[in-house]
N, C-alpha and C positions, 0 to 999 in steps of 0.2 A: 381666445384660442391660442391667442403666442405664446400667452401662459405656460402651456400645456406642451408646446410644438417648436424646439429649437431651433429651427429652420422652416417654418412655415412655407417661403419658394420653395423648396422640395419638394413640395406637393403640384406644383403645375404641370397640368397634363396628365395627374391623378383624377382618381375617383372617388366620388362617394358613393357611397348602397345604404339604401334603405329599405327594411325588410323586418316584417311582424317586430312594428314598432321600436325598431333598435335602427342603430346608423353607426356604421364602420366609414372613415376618413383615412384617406390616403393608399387604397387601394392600388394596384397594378391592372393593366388587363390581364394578365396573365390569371390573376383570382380571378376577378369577374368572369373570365371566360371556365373557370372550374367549377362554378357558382352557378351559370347559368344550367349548364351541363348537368347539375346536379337535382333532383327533385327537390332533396329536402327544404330545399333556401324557399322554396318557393316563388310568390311573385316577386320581384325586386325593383326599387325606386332606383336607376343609374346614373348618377350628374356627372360629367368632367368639370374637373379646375381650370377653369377657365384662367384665372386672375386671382393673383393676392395680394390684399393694399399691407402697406407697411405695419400694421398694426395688428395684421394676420387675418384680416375676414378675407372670406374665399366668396368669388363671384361664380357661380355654376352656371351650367348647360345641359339639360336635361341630353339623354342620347337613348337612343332604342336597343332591346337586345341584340338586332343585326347589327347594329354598329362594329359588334363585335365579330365578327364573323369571318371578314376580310384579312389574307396579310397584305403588305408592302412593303415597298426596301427604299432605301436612299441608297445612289451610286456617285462610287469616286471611281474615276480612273489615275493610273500615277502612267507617266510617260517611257518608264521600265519596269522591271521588276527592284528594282532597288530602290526606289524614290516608291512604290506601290506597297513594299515590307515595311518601311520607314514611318509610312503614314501609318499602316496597321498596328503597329505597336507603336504608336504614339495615343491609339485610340484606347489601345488595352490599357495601356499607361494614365491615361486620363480618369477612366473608366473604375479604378480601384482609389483616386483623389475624389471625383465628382459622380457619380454613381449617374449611369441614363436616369431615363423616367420609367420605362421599360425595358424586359427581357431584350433582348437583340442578338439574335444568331449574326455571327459577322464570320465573314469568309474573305480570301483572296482569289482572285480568279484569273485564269487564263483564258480569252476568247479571241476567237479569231485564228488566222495564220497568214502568216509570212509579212507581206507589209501592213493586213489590216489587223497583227495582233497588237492584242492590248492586255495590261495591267488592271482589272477591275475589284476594288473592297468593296464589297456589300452589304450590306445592313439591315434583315431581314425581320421584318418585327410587327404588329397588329396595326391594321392600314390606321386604326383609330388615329395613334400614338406616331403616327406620321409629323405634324407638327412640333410636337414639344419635342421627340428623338432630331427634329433638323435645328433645335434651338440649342439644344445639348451640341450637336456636333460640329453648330456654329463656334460654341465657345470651346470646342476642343482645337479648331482648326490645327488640323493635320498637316503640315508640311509635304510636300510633294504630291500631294493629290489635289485634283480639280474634279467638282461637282458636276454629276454627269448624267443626272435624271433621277425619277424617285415616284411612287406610287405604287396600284396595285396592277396597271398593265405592264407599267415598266418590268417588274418583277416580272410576270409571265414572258415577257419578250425575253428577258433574262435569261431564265429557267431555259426557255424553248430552242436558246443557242447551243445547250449543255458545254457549261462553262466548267474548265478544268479546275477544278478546285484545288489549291496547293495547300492551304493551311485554314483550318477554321479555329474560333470558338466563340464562347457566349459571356455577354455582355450582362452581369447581371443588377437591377436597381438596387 
């Protein structure tokens, strides 16, 4: 497979599908979930990449069509808006050298008011791909922001403050 795949780690926290005996490597959620949505594909065998040893074999994880179904976000907060823009475009910045593993809607947010506002970038992306997007954003570390929750209630808690959004965009693999 390294043969084949120049960067084999690229693929962690990818998919594989298999379906009327063919198999597509390195998938997004972002396919599988237009895949699944779709008749044609029909049934589909779904593995996440688990693991890639040095020599490029992939160790998979079967996962179910729901798997898909969820989103979730990882939260930063930045202690202003200045140290909260700073991180954000360090991520965009990052994001065009190391590409996520998924799509990721990313926003800046304002919540709260007076002394309990805050600075919030968000990271909005399929609860699957929750893991491998907080390994990514591990190695992007951000400057001026500190980790500040992540999942798929967190996100609704989120949502449910209606958080002012100053600047969005999308993060793509």
């Amino acid at each position: 497979m390294s043969d084949t795949i120049p960067d084999p780690q690229r693929l962690l926290g990818r998919f594989v599908v298999e379906y009327a005996g063919s198999r597509d490597t390195g998938l997004t959620a972002d396919v599988i979930r237009d895949r699944l949505s779709d008749p044609e594909w029909g049934a589909l065998g779904i593995y996440k990449i688990h693991r890639v040893d040095e020599e490029g074999r992939l160790e998979l994880v079967g996962v179910e069509d729901e798997d898909f179904d969820d989103d979730g976000a990882l939260f930063l907060t930045g202690q202003d808006v200045k140290g909260a823009r700073a991180g954000y475009e360090r991520l965009i910045g990052f994001a065009r050298s190391a590409p996520p593993p998924c799509r990721i809607a990313l926003n800046m947010a304002r919540t709260g008011s007076g002394d309990t506002r805050r600075y919030v970038v968000a990271l909005e992306l399929p609860a699957i791909c929750l893991d491998s997007a907080a390994r990514w954003l591990d190695a992007a570390s951000p400057e001026g922001l500190s980790r500040s929750g992540s999942g798929v209630e967190a996100l609704a808690t989120y949502q449910a403050t209606q958080p002012d959004v100053i600047i969005r965009d999308t993060l793509q693999p």
